[in-house]
N, CA, C and O atoms as CSV, one atom per row, in Angstrom:
chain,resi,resn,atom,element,x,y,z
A,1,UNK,N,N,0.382,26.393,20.280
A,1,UNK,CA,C,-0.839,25.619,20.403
A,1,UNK,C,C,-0.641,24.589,21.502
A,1,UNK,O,O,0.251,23.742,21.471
A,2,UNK,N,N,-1.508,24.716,22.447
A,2,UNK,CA,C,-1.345,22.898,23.346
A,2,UNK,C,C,-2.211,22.086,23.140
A,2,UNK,O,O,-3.197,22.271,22.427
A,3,UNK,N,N,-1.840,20.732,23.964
A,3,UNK,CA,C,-2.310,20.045,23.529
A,3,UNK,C,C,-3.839,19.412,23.802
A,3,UNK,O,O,-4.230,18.261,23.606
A,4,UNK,N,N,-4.404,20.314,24.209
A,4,UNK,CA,C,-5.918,19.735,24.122
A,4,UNK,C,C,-6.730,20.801,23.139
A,4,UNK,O,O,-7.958,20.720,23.129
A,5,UNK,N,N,-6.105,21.751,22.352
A,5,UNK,CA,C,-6.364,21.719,21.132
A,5,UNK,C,C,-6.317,21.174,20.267
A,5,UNK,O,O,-7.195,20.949,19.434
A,6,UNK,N,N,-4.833,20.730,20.334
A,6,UNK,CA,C,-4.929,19.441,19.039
A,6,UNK,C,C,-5.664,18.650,19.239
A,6,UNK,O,O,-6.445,18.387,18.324
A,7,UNK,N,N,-5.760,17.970,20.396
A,7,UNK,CA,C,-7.007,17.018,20.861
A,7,UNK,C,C,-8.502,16.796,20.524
A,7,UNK,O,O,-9.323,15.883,20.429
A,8,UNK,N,N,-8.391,18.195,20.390
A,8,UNK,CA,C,-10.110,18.520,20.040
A,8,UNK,C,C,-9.890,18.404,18.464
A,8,UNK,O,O,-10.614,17.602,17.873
A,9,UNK,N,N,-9.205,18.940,17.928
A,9,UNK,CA,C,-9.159,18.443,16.138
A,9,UNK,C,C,-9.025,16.844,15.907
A,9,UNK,O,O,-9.383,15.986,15.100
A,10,UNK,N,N,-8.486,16.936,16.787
A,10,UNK,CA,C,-7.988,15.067,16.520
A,10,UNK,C,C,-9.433,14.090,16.695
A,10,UNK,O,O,-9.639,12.999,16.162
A,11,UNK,N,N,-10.292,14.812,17.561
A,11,UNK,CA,C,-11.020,14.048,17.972
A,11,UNK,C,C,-12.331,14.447,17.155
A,11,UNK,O,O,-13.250,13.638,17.026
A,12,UNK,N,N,-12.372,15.617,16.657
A,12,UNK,CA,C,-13.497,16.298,15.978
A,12,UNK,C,C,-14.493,15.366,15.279
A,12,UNK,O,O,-13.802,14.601,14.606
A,13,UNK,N,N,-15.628,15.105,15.138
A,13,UNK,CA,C,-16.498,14.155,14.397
A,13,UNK,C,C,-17.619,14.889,13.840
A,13,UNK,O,O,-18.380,15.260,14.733
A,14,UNK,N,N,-17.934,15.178,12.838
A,14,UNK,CA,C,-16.852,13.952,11.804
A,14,UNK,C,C,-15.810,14.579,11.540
A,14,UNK,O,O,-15.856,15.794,11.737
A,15,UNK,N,N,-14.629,14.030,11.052
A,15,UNK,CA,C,-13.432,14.462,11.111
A,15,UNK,C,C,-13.083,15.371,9.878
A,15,UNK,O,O,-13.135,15.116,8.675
A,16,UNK,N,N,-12.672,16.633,10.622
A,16,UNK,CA,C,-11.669,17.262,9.614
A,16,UNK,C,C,-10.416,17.273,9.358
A,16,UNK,O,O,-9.736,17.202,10.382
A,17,UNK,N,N,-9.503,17.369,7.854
A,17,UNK,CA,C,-8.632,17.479,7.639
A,17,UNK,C,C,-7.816,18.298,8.115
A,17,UNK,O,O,-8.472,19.290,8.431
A,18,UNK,N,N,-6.456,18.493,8.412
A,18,UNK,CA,C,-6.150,19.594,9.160
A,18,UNK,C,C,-4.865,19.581,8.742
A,18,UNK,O,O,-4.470,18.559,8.180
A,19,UNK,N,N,-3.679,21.037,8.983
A,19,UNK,CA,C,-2.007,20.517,8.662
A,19,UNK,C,C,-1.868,21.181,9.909
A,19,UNK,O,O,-2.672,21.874,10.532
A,20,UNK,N,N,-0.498,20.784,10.201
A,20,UNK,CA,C,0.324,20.742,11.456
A,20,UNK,C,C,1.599,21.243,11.137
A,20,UNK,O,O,2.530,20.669,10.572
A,21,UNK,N,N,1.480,22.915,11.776
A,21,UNK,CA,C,2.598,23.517,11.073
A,21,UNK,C,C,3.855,23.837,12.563
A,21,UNK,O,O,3.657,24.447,13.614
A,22,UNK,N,N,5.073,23.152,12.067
A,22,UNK,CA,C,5.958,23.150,12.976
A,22,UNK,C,C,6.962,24.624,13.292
A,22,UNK,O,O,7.136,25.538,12.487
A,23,UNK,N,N,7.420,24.547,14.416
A,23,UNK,CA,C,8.535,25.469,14.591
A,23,UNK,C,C,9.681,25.902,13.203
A,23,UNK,O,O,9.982,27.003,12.743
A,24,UNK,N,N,10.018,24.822,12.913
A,24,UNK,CA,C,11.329,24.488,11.895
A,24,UNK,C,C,10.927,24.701,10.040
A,24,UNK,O,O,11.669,24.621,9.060
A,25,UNK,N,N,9.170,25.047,10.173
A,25,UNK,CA,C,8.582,25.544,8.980
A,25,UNK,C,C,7.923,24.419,8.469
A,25,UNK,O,O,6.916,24.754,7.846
A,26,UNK,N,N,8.124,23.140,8.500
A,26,UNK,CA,C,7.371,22.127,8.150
A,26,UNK,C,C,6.000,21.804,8.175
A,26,UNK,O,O,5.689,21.554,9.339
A,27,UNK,N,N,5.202,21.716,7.537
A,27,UNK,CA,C,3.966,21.142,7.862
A,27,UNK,C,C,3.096,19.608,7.425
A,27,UNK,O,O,2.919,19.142,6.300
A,28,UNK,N,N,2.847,19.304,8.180
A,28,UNK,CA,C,2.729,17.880,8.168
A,28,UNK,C,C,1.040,17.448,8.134
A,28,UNK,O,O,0.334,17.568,9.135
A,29,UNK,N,N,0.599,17.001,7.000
A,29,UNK,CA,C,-0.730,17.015,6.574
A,29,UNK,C,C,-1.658,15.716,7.390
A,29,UNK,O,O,-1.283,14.565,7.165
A,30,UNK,N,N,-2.857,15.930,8.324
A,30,UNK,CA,C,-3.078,14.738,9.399
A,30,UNK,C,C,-4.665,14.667,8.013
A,30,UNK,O,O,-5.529,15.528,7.848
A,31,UNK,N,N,-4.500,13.296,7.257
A,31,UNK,CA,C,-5.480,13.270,6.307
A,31,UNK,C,C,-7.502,12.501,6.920
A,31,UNK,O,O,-8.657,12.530,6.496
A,32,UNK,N,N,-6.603,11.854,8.283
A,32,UNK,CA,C,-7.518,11.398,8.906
A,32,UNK,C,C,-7.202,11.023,10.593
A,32,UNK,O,O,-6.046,10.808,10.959
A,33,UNK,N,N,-8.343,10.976,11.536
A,33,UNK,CA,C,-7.849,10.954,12.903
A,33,UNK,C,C,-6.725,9.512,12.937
A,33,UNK,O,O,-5.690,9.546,13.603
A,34,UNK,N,N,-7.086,8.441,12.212
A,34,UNK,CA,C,-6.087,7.355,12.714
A,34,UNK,C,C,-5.191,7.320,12.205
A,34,UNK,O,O,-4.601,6.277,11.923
A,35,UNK,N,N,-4.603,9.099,11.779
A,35,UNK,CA,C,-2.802,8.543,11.048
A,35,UNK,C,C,-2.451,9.237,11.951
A,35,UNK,O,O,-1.335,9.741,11.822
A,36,UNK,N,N,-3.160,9.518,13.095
A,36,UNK,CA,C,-2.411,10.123,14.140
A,36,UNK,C,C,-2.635,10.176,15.449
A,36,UNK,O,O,-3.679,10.678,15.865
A,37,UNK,N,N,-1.691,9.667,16.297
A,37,UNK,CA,C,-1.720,9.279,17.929
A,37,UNK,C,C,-1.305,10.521,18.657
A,37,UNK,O,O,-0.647,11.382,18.073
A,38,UNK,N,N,-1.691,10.656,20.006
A,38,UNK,CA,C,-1.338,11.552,20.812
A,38,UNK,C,C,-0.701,10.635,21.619
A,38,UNK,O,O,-1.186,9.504,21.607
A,39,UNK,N,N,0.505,10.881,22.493
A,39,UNK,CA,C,0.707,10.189,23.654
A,39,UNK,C,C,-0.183,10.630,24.945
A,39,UNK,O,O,-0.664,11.762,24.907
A,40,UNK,N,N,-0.373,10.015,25.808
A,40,UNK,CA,C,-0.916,10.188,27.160
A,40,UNK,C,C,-1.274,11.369,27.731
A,40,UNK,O,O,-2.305,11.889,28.156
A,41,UNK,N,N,0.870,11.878,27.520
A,41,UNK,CA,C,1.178,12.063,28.336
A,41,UNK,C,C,1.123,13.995,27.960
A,41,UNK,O,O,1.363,14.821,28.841
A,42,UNK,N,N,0.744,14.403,26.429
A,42,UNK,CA,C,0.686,15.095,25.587
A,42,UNK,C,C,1.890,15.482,24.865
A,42,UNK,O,O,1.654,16.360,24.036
A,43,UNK,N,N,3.123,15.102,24.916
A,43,UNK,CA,C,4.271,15.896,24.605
A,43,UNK,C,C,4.543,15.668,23.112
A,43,UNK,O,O,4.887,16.554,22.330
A,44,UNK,N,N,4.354,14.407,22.815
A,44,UNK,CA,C,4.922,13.519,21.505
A,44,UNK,C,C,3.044,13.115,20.919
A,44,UNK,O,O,2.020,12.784,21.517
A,45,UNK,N,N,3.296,13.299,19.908
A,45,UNK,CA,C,2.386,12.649,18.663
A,45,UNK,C,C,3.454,11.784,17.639
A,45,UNK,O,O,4.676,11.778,17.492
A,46,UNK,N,N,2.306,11.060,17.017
A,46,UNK,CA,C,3.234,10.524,15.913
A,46,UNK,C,C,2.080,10.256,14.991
A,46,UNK,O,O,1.020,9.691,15.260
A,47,UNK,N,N,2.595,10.908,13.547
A,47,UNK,CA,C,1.776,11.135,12.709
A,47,UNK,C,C,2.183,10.057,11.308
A,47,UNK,O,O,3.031,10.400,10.484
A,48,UNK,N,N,1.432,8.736,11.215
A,48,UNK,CA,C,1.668,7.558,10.028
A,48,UNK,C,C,1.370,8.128,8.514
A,48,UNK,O,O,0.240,8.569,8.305
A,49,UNK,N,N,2.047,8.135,7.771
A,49,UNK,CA,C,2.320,8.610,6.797
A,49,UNK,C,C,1.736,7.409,5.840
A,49,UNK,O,O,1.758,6.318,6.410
A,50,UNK,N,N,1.130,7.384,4.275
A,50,UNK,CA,C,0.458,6.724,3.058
A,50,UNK,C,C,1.772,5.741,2.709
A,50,UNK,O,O,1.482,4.728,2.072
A,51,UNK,N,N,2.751,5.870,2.949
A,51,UNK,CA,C,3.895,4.834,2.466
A,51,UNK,C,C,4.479,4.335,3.557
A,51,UNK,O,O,5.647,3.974,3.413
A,52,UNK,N,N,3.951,4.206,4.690
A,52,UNK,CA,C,3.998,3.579,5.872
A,52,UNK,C,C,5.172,3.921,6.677
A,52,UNK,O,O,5.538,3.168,7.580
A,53,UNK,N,N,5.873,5.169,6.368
A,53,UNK,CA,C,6.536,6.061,7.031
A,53,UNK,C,C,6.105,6.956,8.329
A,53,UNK,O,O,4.911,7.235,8.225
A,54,UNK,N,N,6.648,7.464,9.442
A,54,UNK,CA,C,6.145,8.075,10.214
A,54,UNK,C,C,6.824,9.409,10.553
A,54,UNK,O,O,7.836,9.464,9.853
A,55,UNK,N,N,6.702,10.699,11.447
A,55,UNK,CA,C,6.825,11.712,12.310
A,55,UNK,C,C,6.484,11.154,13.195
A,55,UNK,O,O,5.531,10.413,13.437
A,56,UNK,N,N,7.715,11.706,13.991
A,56,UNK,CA,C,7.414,11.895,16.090
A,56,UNK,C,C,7.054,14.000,15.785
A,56,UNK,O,O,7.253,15.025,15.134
A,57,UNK,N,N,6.580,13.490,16.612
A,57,UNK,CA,C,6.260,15.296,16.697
A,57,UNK,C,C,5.923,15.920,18.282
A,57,UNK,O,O,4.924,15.968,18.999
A,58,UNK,N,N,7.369,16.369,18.387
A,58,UNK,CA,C,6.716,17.216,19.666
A,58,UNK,C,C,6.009,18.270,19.900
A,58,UNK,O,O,6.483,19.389,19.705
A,59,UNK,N,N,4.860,18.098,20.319
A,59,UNK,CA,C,3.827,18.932,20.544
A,59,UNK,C,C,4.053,20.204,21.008
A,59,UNK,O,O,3.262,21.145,20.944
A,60,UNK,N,N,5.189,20.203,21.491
A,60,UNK,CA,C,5.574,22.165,22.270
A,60,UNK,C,C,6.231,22.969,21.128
A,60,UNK,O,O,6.694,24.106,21.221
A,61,UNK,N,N,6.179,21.938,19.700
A,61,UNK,CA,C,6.854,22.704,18.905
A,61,UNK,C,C,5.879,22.757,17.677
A,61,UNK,O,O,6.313,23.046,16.562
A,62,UNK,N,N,4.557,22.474,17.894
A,62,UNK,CA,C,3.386,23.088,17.009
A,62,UNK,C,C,3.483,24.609,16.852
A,62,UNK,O,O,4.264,25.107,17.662
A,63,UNK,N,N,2.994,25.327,16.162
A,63,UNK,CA,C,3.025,26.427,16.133
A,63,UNK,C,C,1.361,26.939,15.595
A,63,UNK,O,O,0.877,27.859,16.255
A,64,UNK,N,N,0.842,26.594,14.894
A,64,UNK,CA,C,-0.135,26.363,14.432
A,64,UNK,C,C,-1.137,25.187,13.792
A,64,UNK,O,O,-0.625,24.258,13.167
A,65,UNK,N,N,-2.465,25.257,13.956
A,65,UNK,CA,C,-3.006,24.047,12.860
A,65,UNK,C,C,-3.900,25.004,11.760
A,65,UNK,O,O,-4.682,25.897,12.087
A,66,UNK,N,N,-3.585,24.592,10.417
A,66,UNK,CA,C,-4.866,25.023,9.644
A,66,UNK,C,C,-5.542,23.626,8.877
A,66,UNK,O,O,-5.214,22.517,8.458
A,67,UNK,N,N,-7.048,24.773,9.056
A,67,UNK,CA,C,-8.065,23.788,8.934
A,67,UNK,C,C,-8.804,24.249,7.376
A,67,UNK,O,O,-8.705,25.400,6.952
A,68,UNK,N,N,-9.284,23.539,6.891
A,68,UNK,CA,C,-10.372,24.340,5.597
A,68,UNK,C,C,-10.169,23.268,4.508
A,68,UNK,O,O,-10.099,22.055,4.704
A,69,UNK,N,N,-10.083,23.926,3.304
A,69,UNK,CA,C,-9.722,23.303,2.093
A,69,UNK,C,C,-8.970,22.956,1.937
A,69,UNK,O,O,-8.046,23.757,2.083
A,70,UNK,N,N,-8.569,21.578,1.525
A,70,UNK,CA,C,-7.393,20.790,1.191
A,70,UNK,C,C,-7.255,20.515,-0.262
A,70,UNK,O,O,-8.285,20.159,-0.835
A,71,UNK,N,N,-5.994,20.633,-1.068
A,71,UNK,CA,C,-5.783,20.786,-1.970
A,71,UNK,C,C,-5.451,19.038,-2.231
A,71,UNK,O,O,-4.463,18.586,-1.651
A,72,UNK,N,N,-6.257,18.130,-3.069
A,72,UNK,CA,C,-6.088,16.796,-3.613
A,72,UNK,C,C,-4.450,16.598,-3.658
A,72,UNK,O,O,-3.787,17.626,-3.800
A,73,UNK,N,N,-3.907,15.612,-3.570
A,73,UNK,CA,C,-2.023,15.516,-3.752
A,73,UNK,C,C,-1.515,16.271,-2.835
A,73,UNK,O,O,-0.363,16.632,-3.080
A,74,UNK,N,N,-2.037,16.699,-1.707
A,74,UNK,CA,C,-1.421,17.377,-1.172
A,74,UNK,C,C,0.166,16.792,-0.416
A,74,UNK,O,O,0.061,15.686,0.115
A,75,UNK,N,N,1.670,17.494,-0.338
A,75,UNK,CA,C,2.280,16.391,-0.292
A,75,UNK,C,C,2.529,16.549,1.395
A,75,UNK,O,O,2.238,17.608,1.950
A,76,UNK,N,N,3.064,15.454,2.113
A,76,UNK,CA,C,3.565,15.716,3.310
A,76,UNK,C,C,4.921,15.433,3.925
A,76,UNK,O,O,5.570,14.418,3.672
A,77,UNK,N,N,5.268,16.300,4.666
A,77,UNK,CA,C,6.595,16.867,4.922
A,77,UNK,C,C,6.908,15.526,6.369
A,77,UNK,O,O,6.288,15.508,7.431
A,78,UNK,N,N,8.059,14.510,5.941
A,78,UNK,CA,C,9.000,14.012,7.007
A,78,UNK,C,C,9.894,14.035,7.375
A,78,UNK,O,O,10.169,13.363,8.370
């Protein structure tokens, strides 16, 4: 995936929920656009986590996003 796809989810209005599934199998749940930054420059995101924890996430190592139904509690991977 690059990054002006993610861009366009990120930016989508009104906003959908989306997960962010990595190279390494992880997926990392983006619950709203402001728990998550793009850099500039596109390479690095960083995705703020409900317990004020974060992900750096390099963007060349997205692999997919899914979008749809979100399961309530859903948990997320740091």
């Amino acid at each position: 995936m690059n990054v002006t796809a993610l861009r366009t989810l990120h930016q989508t209005s009104p906003f959908v929920p989306f997960t962010i599934c990595l190279a390494d199998g992880r997926k990392l749940f983006v619950r709203h656009n402001e728990f998550l930054s793009i850099a500039p420059s596109g390479r690095v995101a960083v995705l703020h986590h409900d317990d004020d924890t974060f992900t750096m996430i390099d963007v060349n190592l997205v692999v997919t996003v899914d979008t749809g139904v979100v399961t309530a509690g859903m948990p997320q991977s740091s």
